[in-house]
C-alpha positions as CSV (number, residue, x, y, z in Angstrom):
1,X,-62.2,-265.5,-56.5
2,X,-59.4,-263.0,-56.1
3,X,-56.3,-262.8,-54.6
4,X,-56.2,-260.3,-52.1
5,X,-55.6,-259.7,-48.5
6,X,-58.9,-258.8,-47.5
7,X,-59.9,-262.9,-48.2
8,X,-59.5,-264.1,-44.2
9,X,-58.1,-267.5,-45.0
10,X,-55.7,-266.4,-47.8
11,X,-54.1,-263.9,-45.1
12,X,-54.4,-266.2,-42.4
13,X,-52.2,-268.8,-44.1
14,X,-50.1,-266.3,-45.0
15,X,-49.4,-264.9,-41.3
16,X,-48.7,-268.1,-40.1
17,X,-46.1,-268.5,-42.8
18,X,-44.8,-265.2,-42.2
19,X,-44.8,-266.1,-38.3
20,X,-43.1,-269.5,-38.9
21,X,-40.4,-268.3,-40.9
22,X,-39.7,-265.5,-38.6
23,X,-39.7,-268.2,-35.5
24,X,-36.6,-270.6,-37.8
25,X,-34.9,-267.2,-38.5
26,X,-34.5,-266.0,-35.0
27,X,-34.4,-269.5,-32.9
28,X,-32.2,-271.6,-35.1
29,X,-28.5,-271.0,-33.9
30,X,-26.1,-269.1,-37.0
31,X,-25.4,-271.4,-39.8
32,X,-27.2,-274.1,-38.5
33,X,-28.7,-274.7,-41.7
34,X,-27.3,-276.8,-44.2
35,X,-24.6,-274.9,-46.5
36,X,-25.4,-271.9,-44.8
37,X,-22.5,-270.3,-44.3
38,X,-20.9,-271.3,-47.4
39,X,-24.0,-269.3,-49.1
40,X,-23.2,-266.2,-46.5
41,X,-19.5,-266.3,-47.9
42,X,-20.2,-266.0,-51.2
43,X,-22.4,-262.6,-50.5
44,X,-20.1,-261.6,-48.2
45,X,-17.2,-262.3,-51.0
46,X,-19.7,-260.0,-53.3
47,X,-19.9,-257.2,-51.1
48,X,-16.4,-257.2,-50.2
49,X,-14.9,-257.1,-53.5
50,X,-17.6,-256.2,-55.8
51,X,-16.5,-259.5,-58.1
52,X,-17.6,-262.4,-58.3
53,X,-15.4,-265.9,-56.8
54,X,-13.8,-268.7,-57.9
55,X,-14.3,-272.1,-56.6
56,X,-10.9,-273.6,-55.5
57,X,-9.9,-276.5,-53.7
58,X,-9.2,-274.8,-50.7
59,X,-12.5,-274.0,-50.2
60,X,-13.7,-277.5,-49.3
61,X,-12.0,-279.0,-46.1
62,X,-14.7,-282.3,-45.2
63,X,-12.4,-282.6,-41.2
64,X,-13.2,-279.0,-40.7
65,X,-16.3,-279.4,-41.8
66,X,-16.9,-282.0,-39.9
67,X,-15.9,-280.4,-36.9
68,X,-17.9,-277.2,-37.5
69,X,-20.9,-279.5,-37.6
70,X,-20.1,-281.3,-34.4
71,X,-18.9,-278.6,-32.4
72,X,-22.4,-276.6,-33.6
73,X,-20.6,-273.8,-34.6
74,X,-18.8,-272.3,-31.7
75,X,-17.4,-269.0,-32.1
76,X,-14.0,-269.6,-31.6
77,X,-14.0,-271.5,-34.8
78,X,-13.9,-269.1,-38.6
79,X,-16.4,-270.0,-41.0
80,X,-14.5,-267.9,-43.5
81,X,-12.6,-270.9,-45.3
82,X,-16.2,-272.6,-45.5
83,X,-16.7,-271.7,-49.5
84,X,-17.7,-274.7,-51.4
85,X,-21.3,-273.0,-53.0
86,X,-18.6,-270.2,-54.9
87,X,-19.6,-272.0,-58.2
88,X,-23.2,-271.4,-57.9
89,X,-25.0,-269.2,-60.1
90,X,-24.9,-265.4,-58.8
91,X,-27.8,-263.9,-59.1
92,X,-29.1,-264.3,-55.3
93,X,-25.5,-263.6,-54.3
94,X,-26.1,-259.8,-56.3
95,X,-29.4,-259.5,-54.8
96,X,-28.7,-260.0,-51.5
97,X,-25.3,-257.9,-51.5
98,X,-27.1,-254.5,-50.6
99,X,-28.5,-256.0,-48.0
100,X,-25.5,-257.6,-46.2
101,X,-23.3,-253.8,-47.2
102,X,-26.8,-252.3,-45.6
103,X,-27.0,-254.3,-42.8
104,X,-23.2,-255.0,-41.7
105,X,-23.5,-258.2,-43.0
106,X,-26.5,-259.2,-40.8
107,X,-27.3,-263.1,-40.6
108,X,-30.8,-262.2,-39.3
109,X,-31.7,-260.0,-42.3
110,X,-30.7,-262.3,-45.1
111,X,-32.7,-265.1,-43.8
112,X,-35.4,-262.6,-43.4
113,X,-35.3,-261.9,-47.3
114,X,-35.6,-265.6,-48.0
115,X,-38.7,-265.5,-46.1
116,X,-39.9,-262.4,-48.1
117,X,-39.2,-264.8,-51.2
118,X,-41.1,-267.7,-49.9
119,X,-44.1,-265.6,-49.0
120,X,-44.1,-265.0,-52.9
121,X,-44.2,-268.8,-53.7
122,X,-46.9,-269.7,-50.7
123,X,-49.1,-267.1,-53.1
124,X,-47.8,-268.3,-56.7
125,X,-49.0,-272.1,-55.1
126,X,-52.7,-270.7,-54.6
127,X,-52.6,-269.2,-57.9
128,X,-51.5,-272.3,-59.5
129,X,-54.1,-274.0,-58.0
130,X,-57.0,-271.4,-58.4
131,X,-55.6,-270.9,-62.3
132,X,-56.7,-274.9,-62.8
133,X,-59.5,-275.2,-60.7
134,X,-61.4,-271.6,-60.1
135,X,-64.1,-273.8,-59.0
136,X,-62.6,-275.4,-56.5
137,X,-61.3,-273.0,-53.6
138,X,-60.7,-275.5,-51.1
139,X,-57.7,-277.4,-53.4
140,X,-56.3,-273.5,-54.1
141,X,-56.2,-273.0,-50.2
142,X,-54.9,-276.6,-49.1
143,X,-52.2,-275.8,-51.7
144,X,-51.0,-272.8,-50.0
145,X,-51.3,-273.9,-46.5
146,X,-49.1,-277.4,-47.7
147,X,-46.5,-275.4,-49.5
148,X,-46.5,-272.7,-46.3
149,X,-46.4,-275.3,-43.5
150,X,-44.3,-278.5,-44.3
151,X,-41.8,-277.9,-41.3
152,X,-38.7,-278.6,-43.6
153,X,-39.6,-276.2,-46.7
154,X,-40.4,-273.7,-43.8
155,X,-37.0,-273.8,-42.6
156,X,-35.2,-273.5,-45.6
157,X,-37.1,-270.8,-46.9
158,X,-35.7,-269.1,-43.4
159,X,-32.1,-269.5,-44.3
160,X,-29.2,-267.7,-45.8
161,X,-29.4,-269.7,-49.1
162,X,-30.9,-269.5,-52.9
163,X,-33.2,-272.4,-52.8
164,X,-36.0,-269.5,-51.7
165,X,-35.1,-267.2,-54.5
166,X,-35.1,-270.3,-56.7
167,X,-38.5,-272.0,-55.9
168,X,-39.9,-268.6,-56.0
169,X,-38.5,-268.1,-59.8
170,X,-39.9,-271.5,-60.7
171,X,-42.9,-271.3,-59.3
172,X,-43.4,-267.9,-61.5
173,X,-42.7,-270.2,-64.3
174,X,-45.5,-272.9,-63.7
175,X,-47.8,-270.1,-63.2
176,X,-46.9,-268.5,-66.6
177,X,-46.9,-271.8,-68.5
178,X,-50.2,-273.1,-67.4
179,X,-51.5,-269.4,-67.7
180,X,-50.8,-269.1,-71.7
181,X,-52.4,-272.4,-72.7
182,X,-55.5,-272.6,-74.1
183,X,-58.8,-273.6,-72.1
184,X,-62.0,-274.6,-73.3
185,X,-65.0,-273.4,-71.3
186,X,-65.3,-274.2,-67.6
187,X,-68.0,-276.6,-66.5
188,X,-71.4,-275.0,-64.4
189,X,-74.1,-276.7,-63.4
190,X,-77.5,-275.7,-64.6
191,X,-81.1,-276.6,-65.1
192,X,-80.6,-278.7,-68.0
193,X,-77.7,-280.2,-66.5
194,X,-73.5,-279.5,-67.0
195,X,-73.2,-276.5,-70.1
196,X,-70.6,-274.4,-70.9
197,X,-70.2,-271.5,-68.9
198,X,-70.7,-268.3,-70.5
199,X,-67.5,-266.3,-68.9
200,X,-64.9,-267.8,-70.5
201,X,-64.9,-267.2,-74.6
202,X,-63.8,-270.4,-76.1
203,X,-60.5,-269.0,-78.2
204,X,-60.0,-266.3,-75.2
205,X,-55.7,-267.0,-74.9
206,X,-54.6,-270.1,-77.3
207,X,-52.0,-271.7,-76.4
208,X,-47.8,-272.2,-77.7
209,X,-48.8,-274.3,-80.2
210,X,-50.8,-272.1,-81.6
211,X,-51.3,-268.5,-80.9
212,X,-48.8,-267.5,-77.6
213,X,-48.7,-263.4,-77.1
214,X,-45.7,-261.8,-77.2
215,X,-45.5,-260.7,-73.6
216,X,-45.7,-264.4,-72.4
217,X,-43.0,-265.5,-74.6
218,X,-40.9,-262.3,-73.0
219,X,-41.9,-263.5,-69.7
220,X,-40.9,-266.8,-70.0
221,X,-37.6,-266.2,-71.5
222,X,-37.1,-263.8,-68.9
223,X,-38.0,-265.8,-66.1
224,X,-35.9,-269.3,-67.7
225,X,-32.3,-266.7,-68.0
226,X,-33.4,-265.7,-64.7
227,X,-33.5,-269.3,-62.9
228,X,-30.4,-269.8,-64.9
229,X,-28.7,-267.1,-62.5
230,X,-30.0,-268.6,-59.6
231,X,-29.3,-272.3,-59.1
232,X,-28.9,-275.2,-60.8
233,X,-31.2,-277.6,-59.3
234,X,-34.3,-275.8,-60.8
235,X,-32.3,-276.6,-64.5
236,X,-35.5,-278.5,-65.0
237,X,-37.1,-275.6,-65.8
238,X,-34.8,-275.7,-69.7
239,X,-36.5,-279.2,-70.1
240,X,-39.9,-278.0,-68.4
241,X,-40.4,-275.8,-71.0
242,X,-39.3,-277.2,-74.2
243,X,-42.0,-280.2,-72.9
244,X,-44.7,-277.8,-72.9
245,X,-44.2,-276.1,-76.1
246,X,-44.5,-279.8,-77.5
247,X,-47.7,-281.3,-75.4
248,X,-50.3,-281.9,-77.9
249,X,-53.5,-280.2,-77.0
250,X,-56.5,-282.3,-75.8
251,X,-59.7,-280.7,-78.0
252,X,-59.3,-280.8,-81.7
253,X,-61.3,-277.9,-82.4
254,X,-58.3,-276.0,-81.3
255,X,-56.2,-277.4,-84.0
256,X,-55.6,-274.7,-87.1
257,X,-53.3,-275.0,-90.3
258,X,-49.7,-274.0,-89.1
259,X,-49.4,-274.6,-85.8
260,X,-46.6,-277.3,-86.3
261,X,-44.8,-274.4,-86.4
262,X,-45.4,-272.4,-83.3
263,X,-43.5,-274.7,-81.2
264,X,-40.5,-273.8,-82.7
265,X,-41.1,-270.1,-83.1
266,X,-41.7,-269.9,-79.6
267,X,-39.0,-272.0,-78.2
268,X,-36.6,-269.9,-80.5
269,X,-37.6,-266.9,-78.5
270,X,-37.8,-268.2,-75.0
271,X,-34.7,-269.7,-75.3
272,X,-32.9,-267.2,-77.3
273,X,-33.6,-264.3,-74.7
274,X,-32.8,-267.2,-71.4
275,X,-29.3,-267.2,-73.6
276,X,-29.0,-263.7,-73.8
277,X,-29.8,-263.3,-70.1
278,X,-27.6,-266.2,-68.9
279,X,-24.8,-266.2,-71.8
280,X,-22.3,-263.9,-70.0
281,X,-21.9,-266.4,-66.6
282,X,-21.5,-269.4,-68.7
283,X,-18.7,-267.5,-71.0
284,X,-17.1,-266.5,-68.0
285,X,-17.1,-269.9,-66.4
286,X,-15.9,-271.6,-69.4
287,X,-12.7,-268.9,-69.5
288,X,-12.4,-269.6,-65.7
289,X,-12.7,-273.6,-65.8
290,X,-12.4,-274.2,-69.3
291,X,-13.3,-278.2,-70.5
292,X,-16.7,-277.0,-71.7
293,X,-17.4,-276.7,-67.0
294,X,-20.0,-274.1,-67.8
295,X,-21.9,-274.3,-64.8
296,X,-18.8,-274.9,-62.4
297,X,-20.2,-278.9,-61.9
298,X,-16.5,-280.3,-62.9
299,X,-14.8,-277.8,-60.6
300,X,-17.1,-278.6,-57.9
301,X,-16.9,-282.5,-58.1
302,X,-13.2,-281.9,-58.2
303,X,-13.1,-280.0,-54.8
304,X,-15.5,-281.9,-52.4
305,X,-12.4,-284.5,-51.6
306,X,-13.8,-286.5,-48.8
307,X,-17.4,-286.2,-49.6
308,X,-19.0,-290.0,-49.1
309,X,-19.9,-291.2,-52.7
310,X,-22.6,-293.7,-53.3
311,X,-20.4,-296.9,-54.8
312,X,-18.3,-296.5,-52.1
313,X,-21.1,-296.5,-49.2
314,X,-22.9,-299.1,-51.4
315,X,-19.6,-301.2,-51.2
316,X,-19.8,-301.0,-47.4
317,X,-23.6,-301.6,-46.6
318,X,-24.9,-303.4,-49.5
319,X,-27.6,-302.2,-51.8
320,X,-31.1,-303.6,-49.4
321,X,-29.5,-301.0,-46.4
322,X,-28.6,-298.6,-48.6
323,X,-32.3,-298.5,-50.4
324,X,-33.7,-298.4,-46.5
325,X,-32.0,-295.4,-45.9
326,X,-32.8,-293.7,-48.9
327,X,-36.4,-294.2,-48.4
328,X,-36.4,-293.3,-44.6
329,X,-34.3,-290.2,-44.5
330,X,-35.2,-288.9,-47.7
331,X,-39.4,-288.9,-46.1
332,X,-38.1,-288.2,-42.7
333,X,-36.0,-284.7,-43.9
334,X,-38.7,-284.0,-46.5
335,X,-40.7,-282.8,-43.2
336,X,-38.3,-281.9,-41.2
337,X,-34.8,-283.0,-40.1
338,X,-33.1,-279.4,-39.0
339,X,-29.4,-278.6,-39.0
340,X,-27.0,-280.0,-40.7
341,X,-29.5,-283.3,-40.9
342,X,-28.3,-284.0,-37.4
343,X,-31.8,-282.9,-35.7
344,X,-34.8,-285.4,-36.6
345,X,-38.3,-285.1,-35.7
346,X,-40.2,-287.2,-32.8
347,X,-40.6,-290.3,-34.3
348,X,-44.3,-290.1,-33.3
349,X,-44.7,-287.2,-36.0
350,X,-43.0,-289.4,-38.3
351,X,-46.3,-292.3,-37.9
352,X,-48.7,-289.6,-38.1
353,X,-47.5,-288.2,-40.9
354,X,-46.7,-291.5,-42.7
355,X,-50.8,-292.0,-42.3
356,X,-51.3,-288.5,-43.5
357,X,-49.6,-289.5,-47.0
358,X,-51.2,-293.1,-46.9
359,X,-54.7,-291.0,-46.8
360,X,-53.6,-288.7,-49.5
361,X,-51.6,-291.2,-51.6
362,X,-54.7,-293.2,-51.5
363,X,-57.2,-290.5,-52.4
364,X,-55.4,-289.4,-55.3
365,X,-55.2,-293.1,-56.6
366,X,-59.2,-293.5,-56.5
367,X,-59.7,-289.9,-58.4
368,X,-57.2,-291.1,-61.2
369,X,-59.4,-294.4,-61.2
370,X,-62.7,-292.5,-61.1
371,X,-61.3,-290.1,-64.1
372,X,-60.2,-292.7,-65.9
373,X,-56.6,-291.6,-65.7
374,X,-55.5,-295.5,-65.5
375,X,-57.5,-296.5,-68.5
376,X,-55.4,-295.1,-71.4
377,X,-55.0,-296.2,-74.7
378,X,-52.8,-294.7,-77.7
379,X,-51.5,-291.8,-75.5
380,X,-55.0,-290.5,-75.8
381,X,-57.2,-290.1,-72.3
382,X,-61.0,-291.6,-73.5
383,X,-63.0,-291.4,-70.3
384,X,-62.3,-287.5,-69.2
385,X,-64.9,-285.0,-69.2
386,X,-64.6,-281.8,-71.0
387,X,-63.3,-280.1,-67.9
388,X,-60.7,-282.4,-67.1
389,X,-60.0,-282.9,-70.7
390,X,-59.0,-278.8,-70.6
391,X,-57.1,-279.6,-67.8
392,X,-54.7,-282.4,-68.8
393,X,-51.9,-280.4,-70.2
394,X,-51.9,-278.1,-67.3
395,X,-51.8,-281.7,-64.8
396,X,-49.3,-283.3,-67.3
397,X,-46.8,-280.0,-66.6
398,X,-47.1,-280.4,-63.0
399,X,-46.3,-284.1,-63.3
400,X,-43.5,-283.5,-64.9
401,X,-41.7,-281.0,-62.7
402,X,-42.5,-283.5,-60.2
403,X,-40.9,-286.4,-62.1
404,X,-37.8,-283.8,-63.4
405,X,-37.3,-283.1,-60.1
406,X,-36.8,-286.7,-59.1
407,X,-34.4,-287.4,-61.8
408,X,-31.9,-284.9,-60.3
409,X,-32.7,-285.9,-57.2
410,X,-31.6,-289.6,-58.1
411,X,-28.8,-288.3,-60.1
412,X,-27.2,-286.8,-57.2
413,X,-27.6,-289.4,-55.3
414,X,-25.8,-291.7,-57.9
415,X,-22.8,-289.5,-57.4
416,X,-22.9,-288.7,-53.7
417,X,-24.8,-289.6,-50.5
418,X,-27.2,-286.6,-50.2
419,X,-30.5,-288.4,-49.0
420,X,-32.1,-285.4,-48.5
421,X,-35.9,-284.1,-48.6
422,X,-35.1,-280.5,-49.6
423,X,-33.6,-281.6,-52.7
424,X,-37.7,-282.5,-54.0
425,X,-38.9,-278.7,-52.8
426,X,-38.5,-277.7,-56.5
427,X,-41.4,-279.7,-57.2
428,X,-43.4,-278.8,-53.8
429,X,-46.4,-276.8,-55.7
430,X,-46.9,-280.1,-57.8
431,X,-46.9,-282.1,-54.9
432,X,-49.1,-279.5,-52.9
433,X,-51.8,-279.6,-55.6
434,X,-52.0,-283.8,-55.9
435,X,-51.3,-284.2,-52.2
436,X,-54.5,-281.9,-51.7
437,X,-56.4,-283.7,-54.7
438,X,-56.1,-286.9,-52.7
439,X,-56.8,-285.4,-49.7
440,X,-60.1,-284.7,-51.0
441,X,-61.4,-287.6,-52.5
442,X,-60.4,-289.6,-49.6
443,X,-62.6,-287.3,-47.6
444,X,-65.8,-287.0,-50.3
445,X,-68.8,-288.6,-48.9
446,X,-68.6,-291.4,-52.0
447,X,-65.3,-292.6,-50.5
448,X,-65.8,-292.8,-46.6
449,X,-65.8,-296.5,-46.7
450,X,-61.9,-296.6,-48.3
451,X,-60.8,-294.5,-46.1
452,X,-62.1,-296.2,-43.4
453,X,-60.6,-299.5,-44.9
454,X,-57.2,-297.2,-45.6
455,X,-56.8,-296.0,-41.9
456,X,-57.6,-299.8,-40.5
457,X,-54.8,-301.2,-42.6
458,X,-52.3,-298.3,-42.3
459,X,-52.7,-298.2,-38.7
460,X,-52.6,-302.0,-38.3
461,X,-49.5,-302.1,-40.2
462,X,-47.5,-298.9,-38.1
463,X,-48.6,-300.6,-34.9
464,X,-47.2,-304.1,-36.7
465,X,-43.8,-301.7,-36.9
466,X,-44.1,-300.2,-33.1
467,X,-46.6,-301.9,-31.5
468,X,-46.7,-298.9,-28.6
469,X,-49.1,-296.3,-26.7
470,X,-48.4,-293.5,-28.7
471,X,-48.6,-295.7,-32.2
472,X,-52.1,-296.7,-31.5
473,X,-52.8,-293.3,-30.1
474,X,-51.8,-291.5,-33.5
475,X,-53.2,-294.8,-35.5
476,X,-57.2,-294.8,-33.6
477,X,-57.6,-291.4,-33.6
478,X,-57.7,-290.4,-37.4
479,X,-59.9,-294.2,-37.7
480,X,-62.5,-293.1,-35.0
481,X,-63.0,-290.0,-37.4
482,X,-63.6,-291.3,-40.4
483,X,-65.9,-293.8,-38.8
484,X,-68.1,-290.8,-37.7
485,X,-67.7,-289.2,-41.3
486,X,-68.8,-292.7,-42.3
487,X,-71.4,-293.6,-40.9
488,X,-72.4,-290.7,-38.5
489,X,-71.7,-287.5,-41.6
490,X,-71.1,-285.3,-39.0
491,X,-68.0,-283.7,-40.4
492,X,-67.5,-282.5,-43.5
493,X,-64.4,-282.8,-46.2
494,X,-63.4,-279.4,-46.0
495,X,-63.2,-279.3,-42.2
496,X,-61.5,-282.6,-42.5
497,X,-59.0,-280.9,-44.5
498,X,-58.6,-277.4,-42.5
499,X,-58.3,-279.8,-39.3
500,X,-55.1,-281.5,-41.2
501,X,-53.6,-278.3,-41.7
502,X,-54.1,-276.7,-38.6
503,X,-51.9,-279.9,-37.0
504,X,-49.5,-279.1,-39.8
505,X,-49.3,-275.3,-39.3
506,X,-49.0,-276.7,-35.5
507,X,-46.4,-278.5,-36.0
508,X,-44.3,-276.6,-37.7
509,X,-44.9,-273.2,-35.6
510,X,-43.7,-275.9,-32.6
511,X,-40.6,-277.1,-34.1
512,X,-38.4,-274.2,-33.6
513,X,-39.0,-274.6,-29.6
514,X,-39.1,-278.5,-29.7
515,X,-36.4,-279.7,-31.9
516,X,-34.4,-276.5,-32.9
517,X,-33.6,-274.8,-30.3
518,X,-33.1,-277.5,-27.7
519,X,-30.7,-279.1,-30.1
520,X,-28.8,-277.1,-31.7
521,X,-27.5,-274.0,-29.2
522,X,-24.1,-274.5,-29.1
């Protein structure tokens, strides 16, 4: 199955993604998204004076701030001193500068190139997917539509900022890595049962541990130096790869005399050319901020005086409140909490979305069980079949930018007080592809019992929580469905899937009008 735009639902998903970015860009109010215009500074310090900034202390003032934020913005109040994000890396800064000198520094037309750049990771998600399951179209399309239409990741791919630019660059990454590694044979079904299909030769592309082409090593160094440029919470990517120069490959008929050594050849080159892209900003930070601050993180943690730091809002709400919160916010402005986190959700798309991830959590946790994934034993996986066998490396890489991603994640939080969602949208193509797995089983025919048995206890325990109309509204209606897939097979997985999405490409096509816009106009 290609990738092109004559496929109706690959351009449909697309559209609406191009249509929902447009709708944040227009109808969310100027720099009300977070560290907005501290982002538009730094281009606008690029284009002004063709160098690049320093961070100072100056540039962080958490009273103005604060008032900026509570005040929405007004005009009467300058933005200009608003420059906290002058450590970052510069490469978005450099490629957004011709636009800004282009456009007269148009707010509109930057967040209209983070779109573009989010468009290219809505695409990179269905070829992630597609790369590691050509079989299975509906898990390549559900990972698009999930990566286009979470209302949160939709936003901030519609701001002035580098996260889009950066998710884009990563993305890139997963798809090169999982691309270069060695598969056996996909699985088809014929009159003698499962054989090997005949499409696919058997040493077609071996992997880094054995036999990696020179223009995917280039790639990959080029893409790592590039991601170096662009922010540092995709940094993940340095440790991303080094992990999958080193994950042992699954079939043993792969393994040849001297490919111990691969692993190091490779990461010598990958890494050496990242350097060699990336080694001029880090020699000019450590001139500019000396103590070894090559990325600018001393400088920064230095400036942001006033910023609430975890021991100190620990100190004041204990540790059982300050866990709550975590949890709550962190799910809540996963999906959507606009502004400056100052603009939640109804919390009636809060339940049904909580019994959205119950459903998928759930699903995903029977597929490990049915592929053995829980039963493992000296690091090796003994129940798999040969096609999941081939694609455990690929699955182990996407767990591990999901579990990377959540070490920063709590690392910043051990500093500072930043319980927020968008901080996990470096691992939101992982999480599209298992969400989607789970989604899926929960829905096969083999599993309509437990999901039946998943909705009853979810919804008995949200109307336990808010024991209202609207709560057993949201909680009956998903239960009455899969009690007609059930019992009655009248629907089938993949509509059951496509009807999930349409509610989420719903929502978040209605969340400019319902909570934006209402909200957040000064």
């Amino acid at each position: 199955m290609a990738i092109h735009g004559r496929n109706p639902l690959f351009l449909t998903i697309a559209l609406i993604y191009l249509l929902g970015g447009s709708l944040y860009a227009t109808l969310t109010p100027p720099w009300q998204n977070a560290d907005e215009p501290a982002h538009y500074n730094y281009i606008r310090y690029v284009a002004t004076t063709m160098s690049l900034p320093e961070l100072v202390s100056a540039c962080y003032d958490q009273p103005y701030l604060n008032l900026l934020t509570t005040r929405r913005f007004p005009p009467d109040l300058s933005i200009e001193a608003v420059c906290y994000e002058f450590h970052q890396p510069p490469l978005y800064y450099l490629f957004t500068t011709p636009i800004f000198i282009l456009t007269h520094g148009s707010l509109l037309a930057l967040r209209f190139i983070s779109v573009l750049c989010g468009l290219g990771t809505v695409i990179t998600a269905f070829a992630i997917t597609h790369t590691l399951y050509p079989r299975q179209p509906t898990l390549a399309y559900g990972s698009m539509a999930f990566t286009a239409f979470v209302p949160m990741h939709t936003a901030m791919l519609a701001a002035v900022n580098n996260d889009a630019l950066a998710g884009l660059l990563l993305a890139l990454m997963l798809l090169v890595l999982i691309q270069i590694h060695p598969h056996p044979q996909p699985l088809s079904q014929g009159k003698r049962g499962v054989i090997l299909s005949p499409t696919l030769p058997l040493e077609e592309g071996l992997g880094v541990r054995e036999k990696v082409r020179e223009k995917s090593l280039t790639h990959l160094g080029l893409l790592l130096g590039l991601i170096l440029l662009t922010k540092l919470t995709v940094y993940l990517a340095i440790v991303l790869v080094g992990l999958a120069l080193i994950l042992p490959h699954p079939n043993p008929r792969l393994i040849k005399r001297g490919r111990k050594i691969a692993p190091y050849i490779a990461g010598l080159k990958i890494y050496g050319l990242a350097a060699l892209v990336a080694g001029p900003w880090y020699l000019r930070n450590l001139w500019l901020y000396g103590q070894f601050d090559v990325v600018g993180l001393g400088r920064h943690n230095a400036v942001v005086v006033g910023q609430l730091r975890t021991f100190d809002h620990v100190a004041a709400i204990g540790w059982p409140t300050y866990f709550h919160d975590l949890g709550q916010t962190t799910f809540h402005s996963f999906w959507g909490q606009f502004g400056w986190m100052a603009v939640p959700m109804d919390g009636r798309v809060y339940t049904a979305l909580i019994l959205f991830c119950c459903v998928a959590l759930s699903g995903l946790l029977w597929d490990a069980d049915k592929r053995g994934l829980t039963r493992i034993s000296g690091g090796k996986f003994y129940s798999l079949a040969l096609w999941e066998r081939a694609g455990v490396r690929e699955l182990w890489l996407m767990g591990l930018t999901i579990a990377l991603t959540l070490a920063e994640f709590s690392w910043y939080n051990w500093q500072f007080i930043q319980f927020q969602g968008r901080y996990l949208f470096p691992a939101i193509i992982p999480l599209a592809l298992l969400f989607n797995i789970g989604l899926q089983t929960a829905f096969s025919p083999t599993q309509c019992g437990r999901l039946v048995l998943i909705l009853g206890l979810s919804g008995s325990g949200l109307l336990a929580l808010s024991p209202d109309k609207w709560t057993l509204v949201i909680t009956a209606l998903p239960f009455a469905i899969a009690m007609g897939r059930a019992y009655l097979n009248i629907i089938s997985a993949e509509w059951l899937m496509g009807a999930c999405y349409i509610a989420l490409a719903g929502l978040t096509l209605t969340a400019p009008f319902w909570f934006i816009a209402p909200n957040l106009s000064p």
